[in-house]
N, C-alpha and C positions, 0 to 999 in steps of 0.2 A: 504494500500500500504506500501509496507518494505520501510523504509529510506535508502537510498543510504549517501555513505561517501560527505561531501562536497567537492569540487573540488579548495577550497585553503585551503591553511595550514597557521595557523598562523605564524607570524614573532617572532624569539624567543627575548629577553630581554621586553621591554616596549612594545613592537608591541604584544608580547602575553596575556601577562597583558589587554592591551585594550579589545584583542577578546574575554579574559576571561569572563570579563565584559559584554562584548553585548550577549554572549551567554546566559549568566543568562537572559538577557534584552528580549532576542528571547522566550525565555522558557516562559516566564511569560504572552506571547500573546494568549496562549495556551487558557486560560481562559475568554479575549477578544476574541479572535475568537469564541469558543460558544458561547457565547451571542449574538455577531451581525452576525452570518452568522454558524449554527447549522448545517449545510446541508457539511460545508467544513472541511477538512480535516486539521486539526491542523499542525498536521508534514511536510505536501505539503508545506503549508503557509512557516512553518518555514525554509523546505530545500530552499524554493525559496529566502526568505529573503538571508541566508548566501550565495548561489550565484551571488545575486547582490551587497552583500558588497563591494565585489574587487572592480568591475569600478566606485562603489558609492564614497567610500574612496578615490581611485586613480582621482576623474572628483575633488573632493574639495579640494585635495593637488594642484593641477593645478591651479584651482582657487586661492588659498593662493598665491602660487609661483606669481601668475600674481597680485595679492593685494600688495604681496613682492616688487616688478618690479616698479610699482605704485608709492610705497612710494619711493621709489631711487630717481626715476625721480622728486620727489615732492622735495625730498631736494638737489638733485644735479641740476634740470631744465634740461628741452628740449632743452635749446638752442642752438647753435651752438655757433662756434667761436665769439667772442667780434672784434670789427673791430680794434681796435687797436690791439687786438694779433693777426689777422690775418697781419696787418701793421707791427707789429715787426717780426713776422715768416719771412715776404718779405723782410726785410734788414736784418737778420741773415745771409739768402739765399746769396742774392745779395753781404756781404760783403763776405763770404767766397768764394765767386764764385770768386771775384775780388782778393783774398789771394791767390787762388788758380792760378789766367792769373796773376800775377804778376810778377812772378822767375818761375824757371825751380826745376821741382820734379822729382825724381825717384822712380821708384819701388826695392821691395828688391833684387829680380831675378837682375834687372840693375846695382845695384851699387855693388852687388856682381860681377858681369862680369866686372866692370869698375876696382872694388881692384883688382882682381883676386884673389879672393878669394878660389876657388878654385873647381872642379866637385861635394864632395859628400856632397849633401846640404848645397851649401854656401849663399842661403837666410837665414838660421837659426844666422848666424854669425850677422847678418842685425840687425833681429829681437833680438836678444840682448842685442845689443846696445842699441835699443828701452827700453826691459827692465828696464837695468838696468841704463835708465835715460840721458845715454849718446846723444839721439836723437828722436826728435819726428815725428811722421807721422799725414798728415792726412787721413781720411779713406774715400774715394771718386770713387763712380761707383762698390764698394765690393771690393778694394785693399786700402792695407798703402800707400799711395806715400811721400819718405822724401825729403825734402828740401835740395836742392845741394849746399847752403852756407854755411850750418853746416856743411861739409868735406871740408875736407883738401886737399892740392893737389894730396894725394894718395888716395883719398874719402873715406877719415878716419875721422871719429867725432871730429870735434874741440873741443881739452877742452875747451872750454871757452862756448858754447854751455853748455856741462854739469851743470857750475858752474850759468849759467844764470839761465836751472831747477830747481838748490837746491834753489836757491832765491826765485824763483818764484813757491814756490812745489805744491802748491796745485791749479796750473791753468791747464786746461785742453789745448790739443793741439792747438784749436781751438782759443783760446787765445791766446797762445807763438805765433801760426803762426801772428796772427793780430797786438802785439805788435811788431814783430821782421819786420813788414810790415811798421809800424806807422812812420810818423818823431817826432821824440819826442827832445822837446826844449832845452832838458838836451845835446844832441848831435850836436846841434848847425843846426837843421831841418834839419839831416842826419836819415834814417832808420839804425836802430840796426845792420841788414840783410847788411850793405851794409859796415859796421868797423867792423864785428865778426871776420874779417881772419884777416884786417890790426892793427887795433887797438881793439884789446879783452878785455881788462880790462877795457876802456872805457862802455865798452858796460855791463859787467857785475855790473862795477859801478853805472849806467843808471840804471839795473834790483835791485840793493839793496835797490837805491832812490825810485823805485814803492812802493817797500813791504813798507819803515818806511811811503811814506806821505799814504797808505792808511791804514796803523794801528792809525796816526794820525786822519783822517777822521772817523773809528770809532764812 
């Protein structure tokens, strides 16, 4: 019987090199097969061998991949959540839920309408603010909504707002909202949020005392 072309092709770089290899390996059965079985056709045998390479090859890469998988789980564990992080997930939740019913937020669309800012995209004006530091959002149900204490009575970003950011730079919103929520002792158990418009330098004062006692803490 004529030999027919195999029906895969090798993989070129290291994947041809392997086939290279088994090819010789295939050839060499040739010799094997006359001895145990003289009635069959050497080349048969061996066109069938290389047809079953593919899913032979492709069923123990599968296999690996799932030995792979295996091991992950062995060093990270099956478990699930730890109950106390599922305990602190519940009060992250629950505080910023309570950050959030505490004051009155806006969205950018809003306090764009409230400046008057003006028709051609004056949420962008918002969102720069944001930026460039002068006010934060938090991001709740897929929108910013900012905190109406940080404007001014033309719902302009209080400087002082700003200047509480730079103090406090590398806290995330999430934060600023929770401090600026908190009564803190330094204000005499007034909220931050409640002297940013009367007394602003207080309040920024308040934000410099955070950063030196926790670099002291350290």
């Amino acid at each position: 019987m004529a030999r027919t072309a195999p029906l895969w092709q090798p993989f070129p770089g290291k994947g041809a090199a392997t086939f290279s290899r088994l090819r010789v390996k295939i050839a060499n059965l040739e010799q094997v097969v006359r001895e145990i079985a003289p009635d069959c056709d050497p080349s048969e045998i061996e066109h069938d061998i290389e047809e079953l390479l593919p899913p032979v090859i492709a069923l123990r890469e599968s296999c690996q991949s799932v030995q792979r998988e295996q091991l992950v789980r062995l060093f990270i564990g099956d478990a699930g959540p730890r109950p106390v992080d599922i305990v602190r997930a519940r009060m992250q939740a629950e505080a910023r839920k309570n950050v959030f019913k505490s004051t009155d937020w806006a969205t950018a669309a809003q306090i764009a309408d409230l400046a008057e800012l003006g028709q051609k995209n004056p949420s962008a004006t918002v969102n720069r603010w944001k930026q460039r530091r002068q006010i934060f959002a938090l991001h709740v149900n897929g929108k910013d909504w900012y905190p109406k204490y940080a404007l001014d009575e033309n719902f302009r970003p209080l400087p002082a707002v700003a200047e509480v950011m730079a103090a406090l730079v590398d806290w995330r919103a999430e934060r600023l909202a929770s401090w600026f929520e908190a009564k803190a002792s330094s204000l005499s158990g007034q909220r931050p949020r409640e002297l940013i418009a009367t007394n602003p330098q207080l309040v920024v004062d308040a934000a410099k005392r955070v950063v030196i006692a926790e670099a002291h803490n350290r």
